[in-house]
C-alpha positions in Angstrom: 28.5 -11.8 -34.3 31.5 -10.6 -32.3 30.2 -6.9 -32.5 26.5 -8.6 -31.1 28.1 -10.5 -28.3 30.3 -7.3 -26.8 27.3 -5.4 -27.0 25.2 -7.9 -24.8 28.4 -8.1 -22.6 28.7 -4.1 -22.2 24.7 -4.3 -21.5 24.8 -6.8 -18.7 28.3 -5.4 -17.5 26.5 -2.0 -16.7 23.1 -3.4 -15.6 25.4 -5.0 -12.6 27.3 -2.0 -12.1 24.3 -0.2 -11.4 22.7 -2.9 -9.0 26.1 -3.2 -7.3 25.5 0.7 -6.6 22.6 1.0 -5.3 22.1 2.6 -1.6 18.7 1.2 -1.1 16.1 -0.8 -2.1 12.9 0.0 -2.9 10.0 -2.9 -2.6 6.5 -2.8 -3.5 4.2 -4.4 -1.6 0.6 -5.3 -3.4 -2.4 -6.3 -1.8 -3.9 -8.2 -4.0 -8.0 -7.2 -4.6 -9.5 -4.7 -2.9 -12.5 -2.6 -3.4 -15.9 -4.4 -5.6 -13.5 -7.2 -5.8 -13.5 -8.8 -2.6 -11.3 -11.9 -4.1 -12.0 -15.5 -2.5 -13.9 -15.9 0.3 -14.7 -18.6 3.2 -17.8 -20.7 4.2 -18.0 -18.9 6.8 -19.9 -15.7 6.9 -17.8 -14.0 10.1 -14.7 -14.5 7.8 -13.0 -11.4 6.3 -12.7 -11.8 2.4 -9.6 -12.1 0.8 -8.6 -8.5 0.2 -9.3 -7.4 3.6 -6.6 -10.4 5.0 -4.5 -9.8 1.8 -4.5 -5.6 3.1 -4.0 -6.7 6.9 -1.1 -9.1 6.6 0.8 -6.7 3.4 0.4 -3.4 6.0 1.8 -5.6 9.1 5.1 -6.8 6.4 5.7 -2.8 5.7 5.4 -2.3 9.2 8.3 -4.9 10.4 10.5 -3.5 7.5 9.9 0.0 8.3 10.8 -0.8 12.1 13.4 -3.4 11.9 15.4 -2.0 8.4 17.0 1.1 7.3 18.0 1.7 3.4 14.5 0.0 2.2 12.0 2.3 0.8 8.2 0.5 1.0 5.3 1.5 -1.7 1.8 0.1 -0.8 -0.1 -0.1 -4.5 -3.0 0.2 -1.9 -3.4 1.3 1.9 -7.7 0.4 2.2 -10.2 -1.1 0.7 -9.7 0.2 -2.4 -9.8 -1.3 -5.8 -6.7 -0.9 -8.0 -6.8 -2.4 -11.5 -3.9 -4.9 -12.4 -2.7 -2.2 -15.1 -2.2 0.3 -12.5 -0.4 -2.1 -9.9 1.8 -2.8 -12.9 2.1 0.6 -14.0 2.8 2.0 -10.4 5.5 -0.9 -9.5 7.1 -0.3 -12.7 7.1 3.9 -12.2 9.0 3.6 -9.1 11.8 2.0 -10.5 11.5 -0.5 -7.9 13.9 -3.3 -6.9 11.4 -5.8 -5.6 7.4 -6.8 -6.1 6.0 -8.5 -3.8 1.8 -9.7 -4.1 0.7 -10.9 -0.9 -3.1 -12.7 -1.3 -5.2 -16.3 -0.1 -5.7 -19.1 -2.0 -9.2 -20.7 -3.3 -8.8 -25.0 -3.9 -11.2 -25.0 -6.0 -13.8 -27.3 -4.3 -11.0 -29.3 -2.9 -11.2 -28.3 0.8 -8.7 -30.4 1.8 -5.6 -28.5 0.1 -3.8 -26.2 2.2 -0.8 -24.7 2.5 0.8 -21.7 1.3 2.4 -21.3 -2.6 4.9 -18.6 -3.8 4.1 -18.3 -7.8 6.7 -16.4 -10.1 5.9 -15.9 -14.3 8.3 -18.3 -15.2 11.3 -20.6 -13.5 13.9 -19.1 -15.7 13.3 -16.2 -13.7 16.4 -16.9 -11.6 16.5 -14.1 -8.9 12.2 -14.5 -8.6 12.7 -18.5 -8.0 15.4 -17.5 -5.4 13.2 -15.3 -3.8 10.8 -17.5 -4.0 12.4 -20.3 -2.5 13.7 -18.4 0.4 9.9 -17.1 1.3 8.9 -21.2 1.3 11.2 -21.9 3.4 10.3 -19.0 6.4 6.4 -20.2 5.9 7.5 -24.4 6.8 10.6 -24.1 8.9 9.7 -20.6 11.0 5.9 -20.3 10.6 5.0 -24.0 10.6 2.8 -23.7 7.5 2.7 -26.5 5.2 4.9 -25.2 1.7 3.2 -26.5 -1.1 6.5 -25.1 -3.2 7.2 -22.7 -5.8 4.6 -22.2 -8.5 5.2 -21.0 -12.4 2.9 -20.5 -15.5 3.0 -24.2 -16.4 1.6 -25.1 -12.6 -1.0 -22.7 -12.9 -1.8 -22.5 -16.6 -2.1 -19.2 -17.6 0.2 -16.1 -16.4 -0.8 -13.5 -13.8 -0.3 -10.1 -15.1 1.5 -8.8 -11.9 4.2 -11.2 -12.4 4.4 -11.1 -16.5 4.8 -7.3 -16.4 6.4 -6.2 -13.8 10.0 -5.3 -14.7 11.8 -6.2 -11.6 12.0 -9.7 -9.2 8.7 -10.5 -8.6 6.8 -13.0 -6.6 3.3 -13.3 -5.6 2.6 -15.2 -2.0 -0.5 -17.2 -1.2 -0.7 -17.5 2.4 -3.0 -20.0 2.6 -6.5 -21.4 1.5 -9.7 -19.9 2.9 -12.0 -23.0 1.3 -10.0 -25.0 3.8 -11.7 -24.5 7.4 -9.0 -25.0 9.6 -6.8 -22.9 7.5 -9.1 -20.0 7.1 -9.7 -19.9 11.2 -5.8 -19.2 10.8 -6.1 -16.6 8.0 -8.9 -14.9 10.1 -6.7 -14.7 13.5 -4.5 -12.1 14.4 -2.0 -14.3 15.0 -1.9 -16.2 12.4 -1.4 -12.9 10.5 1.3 -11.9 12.8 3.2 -14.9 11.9 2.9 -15.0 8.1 3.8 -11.2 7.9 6.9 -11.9 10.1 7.4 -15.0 7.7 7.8 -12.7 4.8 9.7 -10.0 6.7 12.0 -12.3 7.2 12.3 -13.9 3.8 13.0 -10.1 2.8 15.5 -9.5 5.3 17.2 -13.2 4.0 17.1 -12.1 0.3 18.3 -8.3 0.2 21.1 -9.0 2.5 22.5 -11.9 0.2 21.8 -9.5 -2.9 23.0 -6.5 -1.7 26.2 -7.2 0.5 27.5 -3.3 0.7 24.2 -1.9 1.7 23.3 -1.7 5.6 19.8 -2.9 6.4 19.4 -4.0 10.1 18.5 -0.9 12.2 20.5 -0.3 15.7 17.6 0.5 17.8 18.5 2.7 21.1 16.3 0.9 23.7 14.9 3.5 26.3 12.1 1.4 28.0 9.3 1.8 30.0 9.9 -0.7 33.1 7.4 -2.3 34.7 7.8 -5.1 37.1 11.5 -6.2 36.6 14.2 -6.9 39.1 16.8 -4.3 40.7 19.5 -6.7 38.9 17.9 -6.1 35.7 17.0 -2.7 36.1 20.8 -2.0 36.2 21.9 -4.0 33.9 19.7 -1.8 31.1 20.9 1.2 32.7 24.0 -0.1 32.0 24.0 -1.5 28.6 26.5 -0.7 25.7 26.5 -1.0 21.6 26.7 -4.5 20.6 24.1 -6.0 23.6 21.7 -8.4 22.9 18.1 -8.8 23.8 14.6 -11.1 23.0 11.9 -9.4 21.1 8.9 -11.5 22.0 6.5 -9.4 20.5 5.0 -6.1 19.4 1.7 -4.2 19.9 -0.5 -1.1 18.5 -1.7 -0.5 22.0 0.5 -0.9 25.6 0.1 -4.2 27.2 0.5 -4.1 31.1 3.3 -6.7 31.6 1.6 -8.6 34.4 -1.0 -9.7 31.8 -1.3 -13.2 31.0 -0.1 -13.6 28.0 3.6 -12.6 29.7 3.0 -14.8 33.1 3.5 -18.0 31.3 6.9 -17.0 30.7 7.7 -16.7 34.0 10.1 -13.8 33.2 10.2 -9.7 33.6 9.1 -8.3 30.8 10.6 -4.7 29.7 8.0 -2.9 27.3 9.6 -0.6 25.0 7.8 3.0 23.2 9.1 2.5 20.1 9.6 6.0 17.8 8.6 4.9 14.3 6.0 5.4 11.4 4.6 2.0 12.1 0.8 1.4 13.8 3.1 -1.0 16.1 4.4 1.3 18.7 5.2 -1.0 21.5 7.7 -3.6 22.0 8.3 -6.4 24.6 11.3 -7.9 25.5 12.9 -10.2 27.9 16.5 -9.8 29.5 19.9 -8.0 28.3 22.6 -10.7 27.5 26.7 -9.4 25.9 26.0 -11.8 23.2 23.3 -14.1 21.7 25.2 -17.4 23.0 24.6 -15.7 26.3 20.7 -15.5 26.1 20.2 -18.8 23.9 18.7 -20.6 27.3 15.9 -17.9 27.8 15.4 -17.6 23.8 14.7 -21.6 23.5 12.2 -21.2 26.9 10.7 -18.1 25.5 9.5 -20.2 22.5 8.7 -22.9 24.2 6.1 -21.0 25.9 4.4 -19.8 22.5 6.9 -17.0 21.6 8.0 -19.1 18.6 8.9 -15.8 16.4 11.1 -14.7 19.2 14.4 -13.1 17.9 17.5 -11.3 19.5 17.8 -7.8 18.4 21.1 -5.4 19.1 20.3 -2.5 21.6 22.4 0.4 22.7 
């Protein structure tokens, strides 16, 4: 008994050892569906089905890591309309020795068009690290994205287990972000930004969890800012030129394609807007921001007007 009980010991003992080591992370990111199956659909016949939402909002997540984080390695288990089956996503998530699953798809009610919301399901509660994960991702839908959380879901909610989840050997959640047989909430689903905001929802709950798990690891990128100006004062003109390690500004927003800064989606604000070509892998190539303050505390009075203006997943970021 003695001999059993060292051996379980040793086992965990190097199992943390090995986490504690680890220089990066590697997520996998699954769109669920895809392909012939198209996955729940909406009354209404302009809607996109499921697995063309579940693809949008799971390449817009890998996006935001791959421009905001450094030490986190993204796997798709799809990049288009393509149909995977649940073996494969397994086999593939398991294969790549990866830290963290995540399934990203919409929800069906079943008839009941009232329910909406948005669910994070794990295979089982006594999966402590995929509750706390979880957890954390229903708390960035209701407090940052103002979606209603209907909680975290297990195999006794749902009544049977979902293969991704069962099989998969590492932390593993799946997200529903919401239910297409509810009308309002499908309009959401089937708006860019409503896709915008659950994919920086999850970013975020990402962000949250790997820095809480893995302490010694850097994740948040320093970005050098070297911005294309367009109408914004002398005064702030200089203080960019000027601006050292450690300054703070407001991300308001990004975009595939250059957006001229006198549009009107910026006059609102009633601020200069710098937009920023940013280098990355990402389809999101342009950035907008608003001032350069020496420390958050400094730039808290533009942040809170910023969102009051419809900005509401405005963040500071660090610049050089």
């Amino acid at each position: 008994m003695k001999f059993h009980v060292f051996i379980c010991f040793l086992a965990i003992s190097v199992t943390n050892l090995a986490f504690s080591q680890l220089k990066k992370v590697t997520i996998v990111i699954d769109a669920g569906h895809g392909g012939i199956d198209h996955g729940h659909v909406s009354e209404n016949k302009n809607h996109l089905p499921e697995k063309e939402l579940n693809l949008l909002i799971a390449n817009k997540v890998g996006a935001y890591v791959q421009q905001y984080l450094t030490n986190v390695e993204i796997i798709h288990t799809r990049s288009e309309d393509k149909y995977i089956s649940l073996d494969d996503r397994v086999f593939k998530a398991n294969n790549s020795n990866a830290t963290y699953f995540i399934s990203i798809h919409c929800n069906d009610g079943n008839g009941k068009k009232h329910i909406h919301g948005t669910e994070s399901h794990v295979n089982t509660l006594n999966s402590k690290k995929s509750v706390e994960l979880a957890q954390i991702m229903e708390k960035e839908f209701s407090v940052k994205a103002g979606r209603n959380s209907r909680g975290v879901k297990d195999s006794e909610d749902r009544e049977h287990s979902l293969q991704v989840l069962k099989y998969t050997n590492m932390t593993s959640v799946l997200l529903e972000c919401g239910f297409l047989t509810n009308e309002k909430e499908a309009i959401y689903l089937n708006s860019t930004d409503g896709q915008d905001i659950l994919a920086s929802a999850i970013f975020r709950g990402i962000r949250t969890f790997i820095q809480k798990e893995h302490p010694t690891i850097t994740f948040v990128k320093t970005i050098p800012i070297k911005p294309t100006i367009t109408q914004v004062s002398t005064t702030q003109k200089t203080q960019i030129k000027s601006t050292i390690l450690g300054t703070y500004s407001i991300q308001i927003m990004s975009s595939k394609d250059p957006l001229e800064s006198s549009s009107a989606t910026f006059k609102k604000l009633g601020e200069p807007i710098i937009r920023q070509k940013v280098i990355t892998n990402s389809d999101f190539k342009y950035r907008y921001l608003v001032g350069v303050f020496e420390s958050k505390e400094a730039g808290l009075a533009i942040l809170k007007k910023v969102k009051a203006n419809g900005f509401k997943d405005a963040i500071f970021i660090q610049i050089e």
